[in-house]
N, C-alpha and C positions, 0 to 999 in steps of 0.2 A: 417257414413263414413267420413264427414266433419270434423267432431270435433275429432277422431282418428290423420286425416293428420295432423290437427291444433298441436295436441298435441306432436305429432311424430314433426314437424318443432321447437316448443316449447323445449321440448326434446335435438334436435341437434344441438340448440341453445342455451343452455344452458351448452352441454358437452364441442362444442366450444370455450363458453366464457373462462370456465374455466381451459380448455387447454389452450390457449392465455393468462391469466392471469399467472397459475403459470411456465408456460414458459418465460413470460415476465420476472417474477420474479428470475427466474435461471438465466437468461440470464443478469439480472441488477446487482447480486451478480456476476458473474464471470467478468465482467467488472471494477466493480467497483474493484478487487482486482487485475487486472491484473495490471494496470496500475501503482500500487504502487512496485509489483515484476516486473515490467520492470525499473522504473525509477530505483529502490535500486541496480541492475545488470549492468545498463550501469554506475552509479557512482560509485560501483565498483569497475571495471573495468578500468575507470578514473585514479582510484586512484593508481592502479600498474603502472602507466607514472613515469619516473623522473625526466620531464620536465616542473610539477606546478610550479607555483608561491606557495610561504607560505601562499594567501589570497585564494586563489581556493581549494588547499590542506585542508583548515580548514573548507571551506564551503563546499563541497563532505563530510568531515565524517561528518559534523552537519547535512546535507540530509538525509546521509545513518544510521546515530542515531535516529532520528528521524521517519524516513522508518520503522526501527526496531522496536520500540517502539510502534508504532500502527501496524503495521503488525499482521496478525494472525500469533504464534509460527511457525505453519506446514507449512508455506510460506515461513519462512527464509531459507538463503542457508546452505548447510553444511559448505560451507568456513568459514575461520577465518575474520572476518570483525572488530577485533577489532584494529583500530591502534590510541589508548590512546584516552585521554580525549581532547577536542576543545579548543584550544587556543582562545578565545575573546577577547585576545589584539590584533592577530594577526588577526584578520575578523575585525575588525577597524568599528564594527558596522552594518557591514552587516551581515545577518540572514539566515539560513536555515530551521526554525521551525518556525511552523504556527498559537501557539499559546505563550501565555506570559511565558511557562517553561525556565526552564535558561540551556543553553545546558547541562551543568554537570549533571541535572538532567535528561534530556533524555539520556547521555551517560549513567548514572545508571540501569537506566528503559530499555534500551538498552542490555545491558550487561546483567543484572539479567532473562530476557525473553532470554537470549541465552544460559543460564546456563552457566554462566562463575564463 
């Protein structure tokens, strides 16, 4: 009788685990991807102002290009989010991309994932 309860506690311990596990797991993916579809939404959105500066205006599309680019396809909006390639003379050296690509080439990688 002992070793049944044992085994039974064993058991619901173990269905547990693995409920909490791949629940964790769902829960770490919808996270991690929200976060990139809110930022890309509120830049945007941003970007419909017509009160930028031409250094803000260049940094929102190198964000929102970039958003793009690593974004899953089924993520992106239906909107039109293409507004041309990022001026780099006019971002004066400031960045929107997180690793060493040169924006043109996110706006490619951008674009081409939008099917444009």
């Amino acid at each position: 009788m002992k070793l049944a309860a044992i085994l039974g506690v064993i058991a619901l311990v173990g269905i547990f685990f693995t409920v909490g596990v791949w629940t964790g797991i769902s829960l770490k993916e919808v996270t991690a991807s929200a976060p990139g579809k809110t930022e890309f939404r509120i830049h945007l959105n941003n970007l419909q102002r017509k009160d930028l500066t031409p250094q803000l205006r260049e940094y929102l599309k190198s964000r929102i290009y970039y958003l793009a680019s690593v974004m899953p396809k089924q993520d992106l909006p239906k909107d039109n989010f293409d507004y041309g390639p990022v001026d780099e003379t006019v971002l004066a050296g400031a960045s929107g991309i997180k690793d060493a690509t040169s924006p043109k080439e996110v706006y490619e990688r951008a674009m081409a994932k939008r099917g444009r």
